[in-house]
N, C-alpha and C positions, 0 to 999 in steps of 0.2 A: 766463789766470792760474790758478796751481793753487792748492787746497788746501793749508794746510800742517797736516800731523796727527804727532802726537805718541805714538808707542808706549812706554810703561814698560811694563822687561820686553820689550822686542821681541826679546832672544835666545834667551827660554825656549820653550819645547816650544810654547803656544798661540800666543804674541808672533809667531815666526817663519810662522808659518802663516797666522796675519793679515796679514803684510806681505806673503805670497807673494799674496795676494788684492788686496790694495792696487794691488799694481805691475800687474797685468792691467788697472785701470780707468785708467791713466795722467791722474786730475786729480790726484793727491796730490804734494804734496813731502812725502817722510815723515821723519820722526826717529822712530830708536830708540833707548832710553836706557836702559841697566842698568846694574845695581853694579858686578857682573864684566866688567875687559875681554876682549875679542873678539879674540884672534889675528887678525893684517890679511887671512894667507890666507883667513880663516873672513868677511870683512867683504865685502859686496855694495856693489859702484862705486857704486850709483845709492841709496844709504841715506845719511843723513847721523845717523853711529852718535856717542852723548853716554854717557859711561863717569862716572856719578855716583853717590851715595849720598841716598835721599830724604830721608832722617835728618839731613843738615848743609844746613842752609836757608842759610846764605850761598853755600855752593860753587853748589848747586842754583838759587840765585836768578841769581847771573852766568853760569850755563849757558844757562839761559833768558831768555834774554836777547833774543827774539826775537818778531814777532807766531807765534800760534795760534789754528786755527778749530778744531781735534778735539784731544779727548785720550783716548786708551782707556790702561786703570790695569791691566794684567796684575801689575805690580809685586807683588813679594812675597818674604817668607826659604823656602826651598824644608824646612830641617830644622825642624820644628815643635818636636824635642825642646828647642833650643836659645828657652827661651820669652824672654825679653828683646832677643835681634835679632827672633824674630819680632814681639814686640807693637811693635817699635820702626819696623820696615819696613811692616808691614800698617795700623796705626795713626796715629803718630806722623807717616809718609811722607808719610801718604797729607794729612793735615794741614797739611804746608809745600806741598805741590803745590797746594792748595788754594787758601792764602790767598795764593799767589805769581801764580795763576790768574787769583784775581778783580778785578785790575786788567786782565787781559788783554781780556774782550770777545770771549770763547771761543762757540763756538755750539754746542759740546756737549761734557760729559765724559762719558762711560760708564765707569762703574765693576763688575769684575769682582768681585764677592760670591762667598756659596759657601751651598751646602745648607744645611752643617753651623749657619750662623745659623738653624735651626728648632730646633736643640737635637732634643730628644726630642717634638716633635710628631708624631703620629699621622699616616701616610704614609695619599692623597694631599696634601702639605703646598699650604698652599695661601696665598699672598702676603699675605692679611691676617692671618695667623698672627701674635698679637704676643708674639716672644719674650720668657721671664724671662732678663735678662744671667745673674742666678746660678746658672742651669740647665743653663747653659753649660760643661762640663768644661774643652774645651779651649783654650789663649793663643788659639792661632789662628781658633776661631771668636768667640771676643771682641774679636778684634781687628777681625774681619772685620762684626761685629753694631754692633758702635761705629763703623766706619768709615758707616757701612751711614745708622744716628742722623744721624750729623753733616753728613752728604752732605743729606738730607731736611729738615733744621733749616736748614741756609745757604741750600737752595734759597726757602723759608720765608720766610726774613728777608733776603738777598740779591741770591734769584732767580738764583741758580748755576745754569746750566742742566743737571744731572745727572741721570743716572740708573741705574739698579743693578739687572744683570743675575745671576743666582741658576743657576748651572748647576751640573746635575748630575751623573752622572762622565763627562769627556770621556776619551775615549782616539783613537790615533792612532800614526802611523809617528812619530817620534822622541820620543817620553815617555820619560823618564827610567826606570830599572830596578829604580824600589822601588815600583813601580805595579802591583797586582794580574795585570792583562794582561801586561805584558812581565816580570813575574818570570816567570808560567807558561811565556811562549812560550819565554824563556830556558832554562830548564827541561826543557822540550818537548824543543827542539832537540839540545840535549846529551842527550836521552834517560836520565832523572833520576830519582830515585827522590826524588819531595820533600811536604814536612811542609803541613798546610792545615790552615783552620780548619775546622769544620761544611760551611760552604759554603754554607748555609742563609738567609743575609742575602738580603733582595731587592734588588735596584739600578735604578737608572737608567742605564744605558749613550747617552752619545751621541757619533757618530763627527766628533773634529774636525772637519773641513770642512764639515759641518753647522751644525756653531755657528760657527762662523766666517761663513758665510753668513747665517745668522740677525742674527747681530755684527752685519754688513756694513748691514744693513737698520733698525736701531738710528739709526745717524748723521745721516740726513734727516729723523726725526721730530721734529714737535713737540712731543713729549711729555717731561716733564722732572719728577722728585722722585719716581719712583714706581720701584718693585718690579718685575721678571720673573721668574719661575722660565724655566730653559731645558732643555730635555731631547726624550728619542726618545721617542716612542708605546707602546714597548713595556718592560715591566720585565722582570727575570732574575733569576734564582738565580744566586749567585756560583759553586754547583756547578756549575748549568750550563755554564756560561761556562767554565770552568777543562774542563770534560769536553766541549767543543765544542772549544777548541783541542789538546787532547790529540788528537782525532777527526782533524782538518785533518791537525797535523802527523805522526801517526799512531806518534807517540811520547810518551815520559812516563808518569811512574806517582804520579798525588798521592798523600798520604795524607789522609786528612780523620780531622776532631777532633784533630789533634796540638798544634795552637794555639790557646790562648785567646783569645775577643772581647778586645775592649778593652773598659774600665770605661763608657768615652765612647763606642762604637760601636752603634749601633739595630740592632734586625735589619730594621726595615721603613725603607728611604728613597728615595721617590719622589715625584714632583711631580704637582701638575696642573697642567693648562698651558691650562685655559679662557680665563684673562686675554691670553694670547701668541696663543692662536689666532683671540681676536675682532680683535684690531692687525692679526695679516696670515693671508693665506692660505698655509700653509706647505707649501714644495713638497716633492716626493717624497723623502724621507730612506733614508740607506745602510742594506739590511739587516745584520743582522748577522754573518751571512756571509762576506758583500761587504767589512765594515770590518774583519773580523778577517784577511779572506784578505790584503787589504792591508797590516794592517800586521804579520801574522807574513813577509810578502815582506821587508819593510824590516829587520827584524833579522836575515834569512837573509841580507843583504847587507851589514850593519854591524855584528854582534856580535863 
């Protein structure tokens, strides 16, 4: 008897990468479920893909229609500018999945968080950190700080079995191209003359299949209502980073200082991860190197 697990968002840039992981342990029957549908040639036989909106809880209720033991919450509006789909998909979604849920008898939700719910706390942020909502700039990390409350509150009163993983910047072979990394490598590759900010921000970089793996080890515990931060060992300068794929590809020319921070944007954002590494012993993670050489290959080959 297999598993039946539940990916929203399984077509996005992480979503997909986690079902690539899924399908290697063969106990899953997996559903993936996004807004946008899937072209059939772009649809894997062995997926049973659900094209829904989390926001209309009646469609979404007769979609689901079925038992669940897993639910991982990728789901999300990908353009933040656009703030009322996002607070509506981040929030709102996340809300009917919820209360549609808790008749089910589910053995774990894991909910995909984000940094940005530390607001302006003082990097290395650290999971007991308690955010001011109004401190908060952006839709999206309000949506994502409130989704964050109410997962913790149902677990509370409920006993929703959830829990809420905090990562921090993943990158990887098919991330989308308004992403610090693959705009550069884009760039790179065309051999570019292009505009940057300082470069000066610190980051957390961690390479997809890392956290996906970390993911993966999430779903057996018995731990539930509580907080992760997820991230690499090692932080960076965004100069670096943009002057290390310059290096690789052995092209491109940024400009730095051309762009202004954003209003909402830290220079310092890094995690600690004492809470994550007392749970497990985490194994040897991709330098970064290794993660860049990888995924500037995949844009030599799909740009």
């Amino acid at each position: 008897m297999k598993y039946k697990i539940l990916v929203t968002g399984g077509t996005g840039f992480i979503g997909k990468h986690f079902i690539n992981e899924l399908e290697k342990k063969k106990i899953f029957k997996i559903y993936s479920l996004s807004q946008k549908k899937l072209k059939r040639k772009f649809q894997k036989k062995k997926i049973n893909y659900i094209f829904c909106k989390l926001q209309n809880k009646d469609e979404l209720k007769k979609k689901l229609n079925f038992h669940i033991d897993f639910i991982v919450n990728f789901a999300g509006h990908i353009n933040h500018k656009e703030k009322k789909k996002t607070f509506e998909t981040h929030y709102l979604g996340l809300k009917n999945l919820v209360e549609i849920l808790l008749k089910k008898k589910i053995k774990k939700f894991i909910q995909i968080g984000s940094s940005v719910e530390y607001g302006f706390y003082k990097s290395p942020q650290n999971e007991e950190n308690k955010t001011n909502f109004r401190k908060i700039k952006s839709v999206y990390g309000r949506s994502k700080l409130l989704s964050t409350n109410y997962l913790i509150e149902t677990y509370k009163t409920k006993k929703f079995p959830a829990i809420i993983l905090r990562p921090y910047l993943i990158y990887g072979p098919g991330q989308s191209l308004d992403r610090v990394i693959p705009i550069t490598i884009n760039n790179c590759l065309k051999d570019n003359t292009f505009n940057c900010s300082s470069g000066k921000q610190m980051r957390n970089f961690i390479y997809v299949k890392d956290f996906i793996k970390i993911l993966y080890r999430f779903l057996f515990t018995k731990i539930n209502g509580e907080i992760f931060n997820v991230g690499s060992t090692n932080n960076y300068k965004v100069k670096f980073i943009i002057n290390k794929i310059c290096s690789l590809i052995g092209k491109g020319s940024p400009k730095y200082g051309k762009i202004k921070l954003r209003k909402d944007e830290p220079i310092n954002l890094f995690p600690n991860l004492i809470k994550l590494k007392r749970l497990f012993k985490l194994k040897k993670e991709t330098k970064i190197d290794e993660g860049l050489k990888k995924t500037i290959n995949f844009y030599k080959k799909n740009l």
